[in-house]
One Martini backbone bead per residue (centre of mass of N, CA, C, O) as a GRO file, in nm:
protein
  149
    1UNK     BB    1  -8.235   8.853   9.998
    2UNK     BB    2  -8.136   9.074  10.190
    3UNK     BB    3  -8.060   9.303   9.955
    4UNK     BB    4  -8.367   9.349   9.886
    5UNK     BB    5  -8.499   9.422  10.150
    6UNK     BB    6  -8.354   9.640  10.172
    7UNK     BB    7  -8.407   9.826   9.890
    8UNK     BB    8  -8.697   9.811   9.961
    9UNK     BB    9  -8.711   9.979  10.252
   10UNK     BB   10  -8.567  10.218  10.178
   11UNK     BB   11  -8.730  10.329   9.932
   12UNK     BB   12  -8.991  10.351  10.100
   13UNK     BB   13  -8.905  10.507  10.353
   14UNK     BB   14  -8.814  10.762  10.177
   15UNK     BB   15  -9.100  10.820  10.060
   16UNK     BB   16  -9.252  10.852  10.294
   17UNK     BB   17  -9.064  11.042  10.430
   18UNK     BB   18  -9.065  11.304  10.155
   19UNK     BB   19  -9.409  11.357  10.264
   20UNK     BB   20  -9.285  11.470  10.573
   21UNK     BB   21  -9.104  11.678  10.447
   22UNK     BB   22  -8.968  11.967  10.339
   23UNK     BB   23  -8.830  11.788  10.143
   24UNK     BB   24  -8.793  11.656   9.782
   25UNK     BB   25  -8.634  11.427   9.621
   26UNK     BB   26  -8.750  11.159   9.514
   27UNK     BB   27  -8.737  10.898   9.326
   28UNK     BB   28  -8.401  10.930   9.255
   29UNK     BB   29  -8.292  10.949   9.522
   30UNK     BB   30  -8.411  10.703   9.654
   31UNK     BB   31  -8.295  10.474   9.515
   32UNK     BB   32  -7.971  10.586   9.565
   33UNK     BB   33  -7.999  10.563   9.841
   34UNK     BB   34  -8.095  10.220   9.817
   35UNK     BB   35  -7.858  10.138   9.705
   36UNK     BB   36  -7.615  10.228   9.902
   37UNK     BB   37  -7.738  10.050  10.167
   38UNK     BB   38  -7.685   9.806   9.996
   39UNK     BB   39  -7.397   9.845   9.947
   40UNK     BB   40  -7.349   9.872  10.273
   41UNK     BB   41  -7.415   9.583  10.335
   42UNK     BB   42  -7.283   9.413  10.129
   43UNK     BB   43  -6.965   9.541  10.233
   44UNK     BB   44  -6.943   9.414  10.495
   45UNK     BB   45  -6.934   9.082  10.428
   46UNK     BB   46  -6.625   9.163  10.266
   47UNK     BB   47  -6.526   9.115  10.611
   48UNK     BB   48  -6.722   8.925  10.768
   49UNK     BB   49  -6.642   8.709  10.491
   50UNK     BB   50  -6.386   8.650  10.319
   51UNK     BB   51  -6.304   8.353  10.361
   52UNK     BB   52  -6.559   8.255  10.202
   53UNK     BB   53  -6.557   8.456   9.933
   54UNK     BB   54  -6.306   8.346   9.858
   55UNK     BB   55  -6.455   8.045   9.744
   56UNK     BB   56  -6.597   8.222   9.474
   57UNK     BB   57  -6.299   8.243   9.346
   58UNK     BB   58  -6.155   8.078   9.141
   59UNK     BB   59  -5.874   7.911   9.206
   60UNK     BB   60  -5.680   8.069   8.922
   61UNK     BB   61  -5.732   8.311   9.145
   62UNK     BB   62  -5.540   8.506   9.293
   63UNK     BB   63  -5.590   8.673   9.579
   64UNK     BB   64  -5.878   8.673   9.703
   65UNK     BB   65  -5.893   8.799   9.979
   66UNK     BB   66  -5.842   9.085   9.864
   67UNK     BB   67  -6.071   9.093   9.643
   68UNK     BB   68  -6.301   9.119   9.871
   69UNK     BB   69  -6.191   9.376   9.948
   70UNK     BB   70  -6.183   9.551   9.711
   71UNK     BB   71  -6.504   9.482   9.681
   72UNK     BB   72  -6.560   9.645   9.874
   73UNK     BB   73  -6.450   9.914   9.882
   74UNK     BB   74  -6.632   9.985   9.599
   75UNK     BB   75  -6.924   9.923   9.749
   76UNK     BB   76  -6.870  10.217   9.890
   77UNK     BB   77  -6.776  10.411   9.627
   78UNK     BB   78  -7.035  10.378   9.536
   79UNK     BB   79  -7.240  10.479   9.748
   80UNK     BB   80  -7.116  10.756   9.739
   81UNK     BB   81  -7.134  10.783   9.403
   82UNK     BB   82  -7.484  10.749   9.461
   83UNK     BB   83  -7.520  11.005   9.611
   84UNK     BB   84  -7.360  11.261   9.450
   85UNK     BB   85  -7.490  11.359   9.155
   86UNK     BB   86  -7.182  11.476   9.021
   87UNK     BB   87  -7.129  11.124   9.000
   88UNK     BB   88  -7.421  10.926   8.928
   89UNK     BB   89  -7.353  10.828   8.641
   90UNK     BB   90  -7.026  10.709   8.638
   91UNK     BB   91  -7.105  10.519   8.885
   92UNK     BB   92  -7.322  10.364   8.741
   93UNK     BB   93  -7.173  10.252   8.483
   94UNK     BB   94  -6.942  10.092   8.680
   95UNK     BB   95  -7.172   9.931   8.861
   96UNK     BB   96  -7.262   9.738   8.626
   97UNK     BB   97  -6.941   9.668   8.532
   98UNK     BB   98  -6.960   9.492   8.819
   99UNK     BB   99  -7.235   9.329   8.807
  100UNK     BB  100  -7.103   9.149   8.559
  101UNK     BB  101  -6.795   9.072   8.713
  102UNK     BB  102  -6.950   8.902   8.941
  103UNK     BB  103  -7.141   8.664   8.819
  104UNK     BB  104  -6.954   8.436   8.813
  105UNK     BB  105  -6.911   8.396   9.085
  106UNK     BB  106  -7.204   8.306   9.161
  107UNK     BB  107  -7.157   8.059   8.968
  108UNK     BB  108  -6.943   7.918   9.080
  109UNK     BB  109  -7.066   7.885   9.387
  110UNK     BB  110  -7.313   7.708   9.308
  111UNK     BB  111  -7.226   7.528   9.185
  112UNK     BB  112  -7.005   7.446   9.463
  113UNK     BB  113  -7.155   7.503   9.727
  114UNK     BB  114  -7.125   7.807   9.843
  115UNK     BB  115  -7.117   7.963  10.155
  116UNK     BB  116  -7.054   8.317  10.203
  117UNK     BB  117  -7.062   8.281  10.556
  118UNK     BB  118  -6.977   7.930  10.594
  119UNK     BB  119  -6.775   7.687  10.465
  120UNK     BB  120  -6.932   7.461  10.688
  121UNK     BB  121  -7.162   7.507  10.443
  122UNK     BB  122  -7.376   7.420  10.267
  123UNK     BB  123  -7.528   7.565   9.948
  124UNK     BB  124  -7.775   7.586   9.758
  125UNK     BB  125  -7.695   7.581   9.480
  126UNK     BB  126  -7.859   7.574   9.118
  127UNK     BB  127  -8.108   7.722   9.263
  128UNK     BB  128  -7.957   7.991   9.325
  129UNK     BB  129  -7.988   8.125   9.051
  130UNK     BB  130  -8.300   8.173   9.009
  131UNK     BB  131  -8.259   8.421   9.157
  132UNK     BB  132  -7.977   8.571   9.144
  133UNK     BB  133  -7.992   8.629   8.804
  134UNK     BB  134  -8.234   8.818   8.833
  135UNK     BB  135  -8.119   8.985   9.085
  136UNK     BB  136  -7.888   9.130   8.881
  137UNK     BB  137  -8.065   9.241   8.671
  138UNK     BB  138  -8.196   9.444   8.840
  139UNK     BB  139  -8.009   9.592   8.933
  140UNK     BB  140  -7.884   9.707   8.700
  141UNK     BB  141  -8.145   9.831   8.639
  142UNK     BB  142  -8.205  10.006   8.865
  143UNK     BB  143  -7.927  10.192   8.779
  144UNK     BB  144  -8.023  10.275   8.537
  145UNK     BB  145  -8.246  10.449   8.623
  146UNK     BB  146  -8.158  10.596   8.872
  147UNK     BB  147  -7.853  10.703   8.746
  148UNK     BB  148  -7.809  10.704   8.401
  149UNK     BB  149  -8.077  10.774   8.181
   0.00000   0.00000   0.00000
């Protein structure tokens, strides 16, 4: 919930300041920056959360916590390459396929009532799908229409 938070506040004040702003980067700017913001928050978790994330990726795949640095680091090199311009088609691409990619953790996690970011408190459980995968397409959407496309 709270990477949603991020995401739609700061497209609105994006486009708000865009208006009182000597230039106007438009709503395709406003989208992957705000893209950008959500993705440099949820990569925060990626290091501060690390020891948590790491028990959403199934027991028989080796190096967990590494995996979860390794995609906080995505999540930064993500934020970065939908700031650029001549960079934000390939990475909006990439970031689609990062998304589908990550989709079975977080349905893994749920199974197992795992809280990402306190190993000693139980998750929502199979009740956080019902938003969880709802809001994994809206981001993929999302990437589609201001990156891709």
């Amino acid at each position: 919930m709270k990477p949603l938070f991020v995401l739609i506040v700061v497209y609105v004040a994006i486009l708000a300041f865009n208006g009182h702003a000597t230039f106007d980067k438009g709503n395709i700017f406003a989208g992957n920056i705000a893209m950008s913001v959500m993705l440099l928050f949820t990569a925060i978790g990626h290091f501060k959360f690390k020891t948590a994330m790491a028990a959403m990726i199934p027991l028989f795949i080796p190096k967990k916590v590494e995996i979860v640095i390794f995609t906080g680091v995505l999540e930064i090199l993500f934020a970065i390459g939908l700031s650029v311009e001549s960079t934000r088609h390939y990475t909006g691409i990439a970031l689609v396929i990062f998304l589908f990619t990550i989709l079975p953790a977080n349905i893994y996690a749920a199974k197992n009532r795992i809280n990402y970011e306190n190993l000693f408190k139980s998750g929502p459980g199979i009740k956080y799908l019902w938003f969880r995968i709802p809001f994994q397409f809206f981001l993929i959407a999302w990437v589609w229409y201001f990156s891709i496309r």
